[in-house]
C-alpha positions in Angstrom: -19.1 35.3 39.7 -15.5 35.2 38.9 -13.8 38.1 36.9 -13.2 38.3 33.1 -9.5 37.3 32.5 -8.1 40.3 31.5 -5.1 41.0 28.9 -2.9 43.8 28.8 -2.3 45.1 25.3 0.1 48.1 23.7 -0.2 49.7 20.7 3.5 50.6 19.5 4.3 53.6 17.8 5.2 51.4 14.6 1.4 50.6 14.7 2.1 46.9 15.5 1.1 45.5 19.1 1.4 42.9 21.6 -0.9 41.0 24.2 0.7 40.4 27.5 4.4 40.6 25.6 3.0 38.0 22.7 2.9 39.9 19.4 -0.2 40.3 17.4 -0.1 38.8 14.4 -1.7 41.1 11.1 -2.6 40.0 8.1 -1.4 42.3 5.1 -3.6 45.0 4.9 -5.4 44.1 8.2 -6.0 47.3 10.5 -4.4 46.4 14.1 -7.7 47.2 16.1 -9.2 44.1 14.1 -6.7 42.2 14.6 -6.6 42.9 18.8 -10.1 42.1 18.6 -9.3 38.6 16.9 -6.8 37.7 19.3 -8.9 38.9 22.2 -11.8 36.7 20.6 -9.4 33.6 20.1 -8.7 34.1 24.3 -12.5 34.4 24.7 -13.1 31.1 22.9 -10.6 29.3 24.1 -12.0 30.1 27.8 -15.6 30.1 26.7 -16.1 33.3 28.6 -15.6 36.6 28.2 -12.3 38.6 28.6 -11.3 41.9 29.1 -8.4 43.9 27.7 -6.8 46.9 28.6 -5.4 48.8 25.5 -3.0 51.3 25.6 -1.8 53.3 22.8 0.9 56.3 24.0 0.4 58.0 21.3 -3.2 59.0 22.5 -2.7 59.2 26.2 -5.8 57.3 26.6 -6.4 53.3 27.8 -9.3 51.9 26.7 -10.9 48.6 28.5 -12.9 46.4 25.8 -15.1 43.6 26.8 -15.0 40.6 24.0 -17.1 37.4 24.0 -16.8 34.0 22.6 -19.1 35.2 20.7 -17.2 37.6 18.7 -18.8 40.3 19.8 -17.4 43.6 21.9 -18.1 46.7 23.8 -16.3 49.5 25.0 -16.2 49.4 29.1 -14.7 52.3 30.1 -12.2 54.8 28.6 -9.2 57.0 30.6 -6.4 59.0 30.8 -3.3 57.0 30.6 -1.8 58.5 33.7 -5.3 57.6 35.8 -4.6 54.1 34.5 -1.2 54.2 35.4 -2.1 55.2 38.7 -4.6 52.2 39.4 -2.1 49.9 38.2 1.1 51.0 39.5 3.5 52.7 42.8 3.0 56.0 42.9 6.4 56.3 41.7 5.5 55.5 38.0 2.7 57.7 37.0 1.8 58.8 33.4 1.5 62.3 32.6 -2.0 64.0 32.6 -3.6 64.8 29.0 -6.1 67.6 28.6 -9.5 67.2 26.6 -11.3 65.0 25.0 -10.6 61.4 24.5 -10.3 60.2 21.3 -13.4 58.9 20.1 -12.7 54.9 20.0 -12.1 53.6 16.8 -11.2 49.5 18.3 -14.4 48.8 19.0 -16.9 47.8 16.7 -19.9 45.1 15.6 -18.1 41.7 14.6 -20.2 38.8 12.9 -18.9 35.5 13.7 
């Protein structure tokens, strides 16, 4: 079985983001987890198969990977310290710094209806 494609996505401290450099678009009023989702989901279809995203937001030190499916729907797959993803996903030379505690309990993720 091949792997989910999988998307790269950042937060910015301005609370917009972008996928893989392409901006997310946000409807007024729209919170910017729904819209990832809707993006991520719009990938999904278009591949009909699933797709995986990596989400990083700086301002919480954590990356969270999200599964989402044609369907719509999503889960949570795993959650980490920025600088662990960092380190899986760069040289050596680039880590992130370490952040103590508890992650952030993950607000992106939640029940869609299609």
């Amino acid at each position: 079985m091949e792997p989910a494609p999988h998307f790269d996505v950042v937060i910015f401290g301005d609370g917009s983001a972008a996928i893989d450099g392409e901006s997310v678009p946000v409807m007024p009023g729209e919170p910017i987890d729904v819209a990832i989702l809707d993006m991520l989901h719009g990938y999904a279809r278009v591949r009909d198969a699933s797709v995986t995203g990596a989400i990083q937001d700086p301002s919480s030190g954590y990356v969270a990977i999200v599964e989402v499916t044609p369907d719509g729907s999503s889960k949570l797959l795993e959650q980490r310290a920025q600088a662990e993803a960092s380190e899986a996903g760069q040289s050596a030379g680039s880590k992130g710094s370490v952040v103590q505690g508890e992650p952030p309990v993950p607000q992106l993720v939640r029940a869609r209806r299609t």
